[in-house]
N, C-alpha and C positions, 0 to 999 in steps of 0.2 A: 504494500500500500504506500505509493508516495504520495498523496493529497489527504487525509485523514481531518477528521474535527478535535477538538480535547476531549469531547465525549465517546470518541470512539473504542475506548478500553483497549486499545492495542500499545504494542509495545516500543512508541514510535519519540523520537526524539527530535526538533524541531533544525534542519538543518542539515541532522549527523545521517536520519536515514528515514525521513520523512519531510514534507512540509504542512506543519499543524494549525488549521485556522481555526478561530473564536466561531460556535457554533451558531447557524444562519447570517455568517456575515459573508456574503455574497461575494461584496464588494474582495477583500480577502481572497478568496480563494480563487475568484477568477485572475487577481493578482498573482498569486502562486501557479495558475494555469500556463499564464503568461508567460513567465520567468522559467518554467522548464521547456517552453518552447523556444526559446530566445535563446537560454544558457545550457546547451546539449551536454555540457562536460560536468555540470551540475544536474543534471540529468542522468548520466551515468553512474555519476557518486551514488547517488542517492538511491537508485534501481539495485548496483551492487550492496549498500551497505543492508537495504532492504530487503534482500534476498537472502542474505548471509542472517539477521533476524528472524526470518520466517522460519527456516531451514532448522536453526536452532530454540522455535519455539514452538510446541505442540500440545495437548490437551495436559497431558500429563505433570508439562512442565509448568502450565499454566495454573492447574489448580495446585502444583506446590506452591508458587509464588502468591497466589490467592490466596491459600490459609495463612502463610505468612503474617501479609499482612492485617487476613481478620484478627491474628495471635498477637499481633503488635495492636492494634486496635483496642484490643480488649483487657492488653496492661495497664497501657496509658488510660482507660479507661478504670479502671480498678483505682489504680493508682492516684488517680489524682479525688476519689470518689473520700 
């Protein structure tokens, strides 16, 4: 995915292997449409770094990092309780 929103729960970093717009801002992402059309070599970064993401992210790995953070969540929550 190299266009994504912040809502999108993927595992996308803005620049390094995605480019991430503020959710329903149009204006944005046809911005970022633009710029991969324009900058091909920033086009290939970003298709390779996104590839190399996907490749190493799968259901399995996703819901370890998922519980993770509900496990983090629910310290800080305890903790500050």
């Amino acid at each position: 995915m190299l266009l994504v929103s912040e809502a999108a729960g993927a595992l996308c970093e803005h620049m390094e292997n995605a480019l991430v717009h503020k959710v329903g801002d149009l204006q944005e992402l046809t911005s970022h449409i633009n710029l991969l059309d324009q900058d091909r070599s920033l086009l290939n970064k970003l298709r390779t770094a996104s590839l190399k993401t996907c490749r190493s992210d799968n259901m399995v790995t996703a819901g370890d990092r998922l519980h993770r953070i509900y496990l983090e969540a629910l310290t800080k929550s305890a903790s500050s309780s």
